[in-house]
Structure formats: C-alpha cells, structure tokens
Backbone as CSV, one residue per row, in Angstrom:
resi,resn,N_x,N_y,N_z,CA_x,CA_y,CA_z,C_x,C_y,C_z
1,UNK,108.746,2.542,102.181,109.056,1.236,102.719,109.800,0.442,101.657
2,UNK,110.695,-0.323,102.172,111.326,-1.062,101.256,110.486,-2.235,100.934
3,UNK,111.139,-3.293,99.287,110.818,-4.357,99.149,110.708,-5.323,100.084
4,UNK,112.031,-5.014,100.487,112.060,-6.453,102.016,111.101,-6.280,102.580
5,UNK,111.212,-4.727,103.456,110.021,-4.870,104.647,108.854,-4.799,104.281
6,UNK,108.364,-4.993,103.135,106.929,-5.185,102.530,106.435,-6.486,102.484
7,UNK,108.064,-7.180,101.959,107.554,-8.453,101.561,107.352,-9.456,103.251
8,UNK,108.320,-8.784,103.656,108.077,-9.574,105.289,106.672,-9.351,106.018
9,UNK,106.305,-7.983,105.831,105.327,-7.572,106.610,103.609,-8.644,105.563
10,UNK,104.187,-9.082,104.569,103.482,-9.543,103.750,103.102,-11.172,104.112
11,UNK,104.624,-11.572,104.640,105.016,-13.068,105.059,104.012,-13.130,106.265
12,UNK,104.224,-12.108,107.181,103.549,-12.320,108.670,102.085,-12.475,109.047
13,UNK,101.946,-11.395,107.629,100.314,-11.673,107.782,99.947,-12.850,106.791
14,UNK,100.341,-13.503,106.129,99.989,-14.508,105.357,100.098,-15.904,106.428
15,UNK,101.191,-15.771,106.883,101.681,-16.715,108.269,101.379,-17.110,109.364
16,UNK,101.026,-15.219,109.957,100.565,-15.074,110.982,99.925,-16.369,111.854
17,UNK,98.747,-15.960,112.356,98.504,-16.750,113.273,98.037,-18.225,113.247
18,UNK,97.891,-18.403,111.571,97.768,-19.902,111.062,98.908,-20.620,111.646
19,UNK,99.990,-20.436,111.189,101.187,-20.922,111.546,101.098,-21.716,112.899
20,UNK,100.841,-20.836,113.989,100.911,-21.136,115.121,99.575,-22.562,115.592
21,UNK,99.122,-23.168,114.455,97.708,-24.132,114.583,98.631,-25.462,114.922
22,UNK,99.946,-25.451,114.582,100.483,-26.511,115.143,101.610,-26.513,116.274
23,UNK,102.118,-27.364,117.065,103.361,-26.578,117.721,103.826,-28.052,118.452
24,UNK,105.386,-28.230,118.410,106.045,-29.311,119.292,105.767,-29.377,120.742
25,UNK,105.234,-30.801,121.385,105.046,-30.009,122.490,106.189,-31.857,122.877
26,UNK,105.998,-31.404,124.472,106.636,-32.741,124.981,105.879,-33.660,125.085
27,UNK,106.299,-35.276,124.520,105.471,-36.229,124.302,104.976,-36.581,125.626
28,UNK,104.069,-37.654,125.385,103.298,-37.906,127.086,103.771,-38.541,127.504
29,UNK,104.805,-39.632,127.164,105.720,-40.877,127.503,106.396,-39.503,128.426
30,UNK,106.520,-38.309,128.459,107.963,-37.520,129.533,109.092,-37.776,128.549
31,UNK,109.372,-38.110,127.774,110.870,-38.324,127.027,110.433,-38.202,125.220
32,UNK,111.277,-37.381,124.527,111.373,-36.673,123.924,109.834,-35.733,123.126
33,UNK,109.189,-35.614,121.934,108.452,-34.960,121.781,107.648,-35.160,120.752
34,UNK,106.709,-34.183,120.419,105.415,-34.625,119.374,105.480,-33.590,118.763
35,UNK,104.587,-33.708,117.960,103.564,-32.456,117.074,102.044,-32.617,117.899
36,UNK,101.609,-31.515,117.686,99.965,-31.100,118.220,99.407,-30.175,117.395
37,UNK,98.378,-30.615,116.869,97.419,-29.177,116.770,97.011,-28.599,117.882
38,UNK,96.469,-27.705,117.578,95.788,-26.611,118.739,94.190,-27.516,118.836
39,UNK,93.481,-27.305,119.525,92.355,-27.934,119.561,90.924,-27.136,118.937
40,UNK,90.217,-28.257,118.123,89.031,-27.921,117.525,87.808,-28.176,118.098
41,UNK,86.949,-27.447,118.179,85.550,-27.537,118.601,84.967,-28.705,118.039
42,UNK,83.657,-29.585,118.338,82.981,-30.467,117.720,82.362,-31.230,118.387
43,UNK,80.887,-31.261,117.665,79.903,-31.917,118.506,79.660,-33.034,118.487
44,UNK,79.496,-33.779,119.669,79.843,-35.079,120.069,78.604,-36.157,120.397
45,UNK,77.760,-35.360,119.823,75.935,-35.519,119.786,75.091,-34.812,120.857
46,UNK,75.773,-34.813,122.121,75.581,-34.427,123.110,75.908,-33.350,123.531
47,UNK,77.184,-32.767,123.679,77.645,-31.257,123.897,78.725,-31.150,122.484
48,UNK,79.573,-30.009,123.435,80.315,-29.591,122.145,81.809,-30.034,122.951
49,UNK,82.835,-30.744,122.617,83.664,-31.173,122.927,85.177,-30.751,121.795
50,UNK,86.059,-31.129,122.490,87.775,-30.390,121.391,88.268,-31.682,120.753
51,UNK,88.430,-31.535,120.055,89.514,-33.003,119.648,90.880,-32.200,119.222
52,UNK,92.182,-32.915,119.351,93.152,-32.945,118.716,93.985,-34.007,118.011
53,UNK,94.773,-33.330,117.189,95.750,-34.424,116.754,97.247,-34.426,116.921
54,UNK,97.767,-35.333,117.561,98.788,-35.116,117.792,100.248,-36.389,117.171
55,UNK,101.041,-36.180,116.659,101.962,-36.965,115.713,103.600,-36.719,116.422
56,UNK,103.354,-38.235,117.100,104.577,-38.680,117.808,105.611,-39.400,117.104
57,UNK,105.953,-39.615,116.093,106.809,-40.597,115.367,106.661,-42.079,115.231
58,UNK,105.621,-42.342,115.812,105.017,-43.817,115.776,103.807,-43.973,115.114
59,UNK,102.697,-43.105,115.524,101.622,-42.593,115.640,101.332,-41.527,115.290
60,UNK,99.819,-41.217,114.473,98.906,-40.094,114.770,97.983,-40.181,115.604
61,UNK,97.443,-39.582,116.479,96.296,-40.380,117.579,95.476,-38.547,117.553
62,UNK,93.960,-38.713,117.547,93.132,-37.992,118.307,92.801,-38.240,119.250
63,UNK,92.808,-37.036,119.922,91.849,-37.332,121.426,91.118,-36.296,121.297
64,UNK,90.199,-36.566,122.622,88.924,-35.952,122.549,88.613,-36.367,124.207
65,UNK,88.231,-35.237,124.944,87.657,-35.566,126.474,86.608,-36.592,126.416
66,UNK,85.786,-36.407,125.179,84.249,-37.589,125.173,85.399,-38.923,124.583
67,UNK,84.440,-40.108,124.792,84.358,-41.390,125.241,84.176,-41.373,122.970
68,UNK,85.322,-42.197,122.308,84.718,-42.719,121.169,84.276,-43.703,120.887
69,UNK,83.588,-43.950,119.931,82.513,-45.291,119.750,83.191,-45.831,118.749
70,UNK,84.333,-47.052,119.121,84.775,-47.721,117.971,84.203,-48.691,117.588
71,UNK,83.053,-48.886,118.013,82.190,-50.665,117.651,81.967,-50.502,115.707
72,UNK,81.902,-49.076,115.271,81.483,-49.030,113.725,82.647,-48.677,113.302
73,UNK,83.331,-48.843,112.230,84.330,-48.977,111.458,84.383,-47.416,110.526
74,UNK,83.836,-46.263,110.767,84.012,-45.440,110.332,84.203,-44.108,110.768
75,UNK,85.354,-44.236,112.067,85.830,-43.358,112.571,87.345,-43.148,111.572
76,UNK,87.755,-42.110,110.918,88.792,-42.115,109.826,89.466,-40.569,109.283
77,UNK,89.916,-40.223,108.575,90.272,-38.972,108.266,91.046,-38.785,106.706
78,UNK,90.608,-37.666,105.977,91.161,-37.625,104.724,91.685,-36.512,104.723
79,UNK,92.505,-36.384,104.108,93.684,-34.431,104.051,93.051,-34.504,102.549
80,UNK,92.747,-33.030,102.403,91.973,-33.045,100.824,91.370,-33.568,100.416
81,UNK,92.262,-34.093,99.215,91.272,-34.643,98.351,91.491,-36.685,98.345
82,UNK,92.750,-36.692,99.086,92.945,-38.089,99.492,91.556,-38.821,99.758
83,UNK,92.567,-40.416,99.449,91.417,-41.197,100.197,90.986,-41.023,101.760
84,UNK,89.881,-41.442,102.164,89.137,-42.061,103.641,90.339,-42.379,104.472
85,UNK,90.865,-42.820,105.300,91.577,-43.925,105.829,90.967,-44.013,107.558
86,UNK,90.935,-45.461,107.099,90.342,-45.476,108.590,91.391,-45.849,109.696
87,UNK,90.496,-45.584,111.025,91.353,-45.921,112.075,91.416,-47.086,111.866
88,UNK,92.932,-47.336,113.016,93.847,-48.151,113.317,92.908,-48.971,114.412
89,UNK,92.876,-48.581,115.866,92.166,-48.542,116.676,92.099,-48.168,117.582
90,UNK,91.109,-48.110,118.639,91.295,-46.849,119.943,92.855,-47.400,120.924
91,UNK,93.081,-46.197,121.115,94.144,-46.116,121.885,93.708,-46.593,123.499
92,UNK,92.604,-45.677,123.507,92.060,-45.872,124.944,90.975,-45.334,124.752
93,UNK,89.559,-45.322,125.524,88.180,-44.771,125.259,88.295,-43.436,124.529
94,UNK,89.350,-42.333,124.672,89.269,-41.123,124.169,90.706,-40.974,123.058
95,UNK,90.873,-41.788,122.881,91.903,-41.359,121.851,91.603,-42.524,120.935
96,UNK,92.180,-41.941,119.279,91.888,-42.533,117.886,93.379,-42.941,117.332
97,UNK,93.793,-43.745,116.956,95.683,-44.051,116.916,95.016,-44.327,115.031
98,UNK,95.593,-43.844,113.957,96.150,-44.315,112.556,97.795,-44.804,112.779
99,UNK,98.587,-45.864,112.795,99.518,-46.218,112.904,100.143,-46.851,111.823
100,UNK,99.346,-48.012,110.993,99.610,-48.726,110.078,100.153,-47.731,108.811
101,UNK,99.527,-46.713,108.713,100.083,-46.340,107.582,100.457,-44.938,107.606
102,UNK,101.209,-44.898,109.104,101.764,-43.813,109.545,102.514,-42.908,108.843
103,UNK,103.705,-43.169,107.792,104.757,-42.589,106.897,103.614,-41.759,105.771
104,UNK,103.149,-42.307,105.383,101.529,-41.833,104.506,100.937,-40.678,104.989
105,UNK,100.085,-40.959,106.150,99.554,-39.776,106.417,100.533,-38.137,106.450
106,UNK,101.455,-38.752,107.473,102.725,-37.532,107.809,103.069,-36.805,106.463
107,UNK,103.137,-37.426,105.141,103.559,-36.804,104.107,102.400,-36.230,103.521
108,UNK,101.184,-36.543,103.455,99.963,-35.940,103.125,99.601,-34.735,104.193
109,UNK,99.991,-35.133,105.336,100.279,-33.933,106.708,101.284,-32.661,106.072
110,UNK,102.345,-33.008,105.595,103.287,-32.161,104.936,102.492,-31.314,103.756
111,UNK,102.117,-31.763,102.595,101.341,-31.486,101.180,100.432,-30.847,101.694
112,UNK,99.538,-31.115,102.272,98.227,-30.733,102.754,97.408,-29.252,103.076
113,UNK,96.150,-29.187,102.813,96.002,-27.591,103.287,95.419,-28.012,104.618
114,UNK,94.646,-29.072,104.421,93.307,-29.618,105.570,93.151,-31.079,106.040
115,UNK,92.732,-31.243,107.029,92.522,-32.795,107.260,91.106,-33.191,108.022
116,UNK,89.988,-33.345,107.086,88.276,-33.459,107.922,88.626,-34.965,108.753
117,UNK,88.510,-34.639,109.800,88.088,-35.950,110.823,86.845,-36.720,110.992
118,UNK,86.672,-37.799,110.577,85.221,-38.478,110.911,84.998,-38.790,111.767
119,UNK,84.605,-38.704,113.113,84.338,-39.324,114.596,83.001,-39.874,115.168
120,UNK,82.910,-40.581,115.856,81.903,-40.989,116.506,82.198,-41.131,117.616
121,UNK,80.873,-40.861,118.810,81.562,-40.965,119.812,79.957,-41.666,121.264
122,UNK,80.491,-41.884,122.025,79.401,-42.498,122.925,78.817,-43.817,122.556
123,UNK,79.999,-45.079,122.848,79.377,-45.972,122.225,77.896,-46.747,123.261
124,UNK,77.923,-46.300,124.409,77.143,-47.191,125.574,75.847,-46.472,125.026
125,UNK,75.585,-44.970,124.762,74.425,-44.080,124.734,73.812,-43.976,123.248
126,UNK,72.396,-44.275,123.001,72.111,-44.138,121.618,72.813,-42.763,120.701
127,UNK,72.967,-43.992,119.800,73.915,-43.510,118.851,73.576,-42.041,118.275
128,UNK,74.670,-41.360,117.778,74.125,-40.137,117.407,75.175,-39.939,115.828
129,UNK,75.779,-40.803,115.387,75.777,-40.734,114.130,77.444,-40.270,114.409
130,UNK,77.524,-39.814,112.590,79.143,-39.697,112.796,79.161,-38.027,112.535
131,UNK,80.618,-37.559,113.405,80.374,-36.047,113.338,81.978,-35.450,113.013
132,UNK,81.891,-34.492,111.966,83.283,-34.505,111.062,83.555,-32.624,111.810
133,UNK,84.838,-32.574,111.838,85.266,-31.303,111.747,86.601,-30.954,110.716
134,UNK,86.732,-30.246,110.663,88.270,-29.733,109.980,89.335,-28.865,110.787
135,UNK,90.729,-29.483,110.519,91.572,-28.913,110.838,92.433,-28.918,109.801
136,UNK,93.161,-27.109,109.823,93.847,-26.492,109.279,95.624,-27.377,109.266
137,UNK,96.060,-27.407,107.972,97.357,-28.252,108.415,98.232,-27.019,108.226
138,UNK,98.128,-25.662,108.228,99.287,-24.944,108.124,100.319,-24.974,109.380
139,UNK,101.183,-24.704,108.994,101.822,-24.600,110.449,102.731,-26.088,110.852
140,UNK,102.291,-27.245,109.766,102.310,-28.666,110.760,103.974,-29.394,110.185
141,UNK,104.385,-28.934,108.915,105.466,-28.877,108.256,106.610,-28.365,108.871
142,UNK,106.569,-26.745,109.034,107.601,-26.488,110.326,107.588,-26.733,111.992
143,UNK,106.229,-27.232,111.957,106.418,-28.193,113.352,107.048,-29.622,113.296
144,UNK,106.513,-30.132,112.038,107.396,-31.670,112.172,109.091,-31.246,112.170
145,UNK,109.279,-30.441,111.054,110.540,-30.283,110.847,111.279,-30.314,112.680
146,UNK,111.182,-29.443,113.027,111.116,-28.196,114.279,111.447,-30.239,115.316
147,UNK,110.319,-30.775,115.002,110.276,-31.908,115.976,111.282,-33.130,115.460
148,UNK,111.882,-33.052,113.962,112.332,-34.104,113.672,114.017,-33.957,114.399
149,UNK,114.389,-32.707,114.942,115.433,-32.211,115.982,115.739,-32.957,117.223
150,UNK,114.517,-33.443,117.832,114.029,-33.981,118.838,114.363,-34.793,119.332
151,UNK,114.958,-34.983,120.645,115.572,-35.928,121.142,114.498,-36.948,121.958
C-alpha cells in the first residue's frame, strides 16, 4: 500500500463518523441555513429526552422536546476549559438562545474539542436540579465553513 492510501485510509478513520456529529441543515425561518448537531441523549429528571444545538448566524439556540426551566439563572454552556456562559434567554418553552455573545462562542465552537451543556428543565413540576451532557464539537468547523456558503 502506498503512503497516500495509508495516510487517507488513516484520515477516514480518524474522521470517520465523528465528523458527521455536525451537518448544515435548512434554517427553520425556510430561507437560507444553519449548523446542527446530531442529537444527544439527557435526562430531564423525569425521562430521558435529546437536546440539540443548532447555530444560525444570529444565534446558538438548544432545543429539547421537554419544557426548560428558565426561572434559575443557570441554564449555560462551556467548550473546555472556557468560562460558564450563561443563557441569553428562552427562545420559547423548549429552546435555549446564547445571542449576546454570539461571535465568541462560534470561535470557541471552531477551537474546541467539547461543549458540556447545563440545563434545567420542568419549571411548573418540582424541581429536579440541573442536568449537564456533552457534545462532541468535531465536525462543527467544516460545517460552519460548508454553511458560511449559504445563501
């Protein structure tokens, strides 16, 4: 086997299916497009529910099918070793918007290996505390790129 096809066959599996954790999809406005992760598992006190994140050029926003509890101030997310940053504020009962310091995150989105999410969720039903997952940022670099095309 040659160098090349070693080193490729080397690329694919290093690449492989991480890569694919992010992907352009069409924004929800119907007119032009986003970034998305793929969706993560996470328990919501109650069952086990998906959240994603998705980065429209305005916005980063999570959603999540469950209902979040923004009444406490520590729904937020850090890539590494960064600071906390908290949400912006709910978009709507199931989605989380960071906006203010949108240019920030996206470049720590770029750098990044990981980004732990802090969530809370069910604000009407006793509380069940705050519940963190992680998502993988590989993949999210040649998706922005891929999206900065985007009409």
């Amino acid at each position: 086997m040659s160098a090349s096809v070693v080193a490729t066959v080397v690329m694919l599996l290093v690449a492989g299916p991480a890569a694919a954790e992010w992907a352009m999809k069409p924004a929800a406005s119907g007119s032009g497009c986003a970034v998305e992760s793929t969706p993560e598992s996470i328990s919501d006190g109650y069952q086990t529910t998906r959240v994603r994140i998705r980065v429209d050029g305005k916005a980063v926003t999570v959603s999540s099918p469950s209902v979040f509890d923004g009444t406490v101030q520590d729904i937020g997310l850090a890539v590494d070793q960064h600071e906390f940053l908290s949400m912006d504020r709910l978009g709507d009962p199931r989605s989380v918007v960071f906006e203010s310091r949108y240019a920030d995150v996206v470049e720590q989105f770029k750098l990044g290996a990981r980004v732990r999410l802090q969530l809370r969720f069910w604000p009407t039903w006793p509380t069940t505390g705050v519940h963190s997952v992680t998502v993988s940022l590989i993949g999210f670099t040649r998706a922005h790129t891929e999206f900065a095309g985007c009409n």
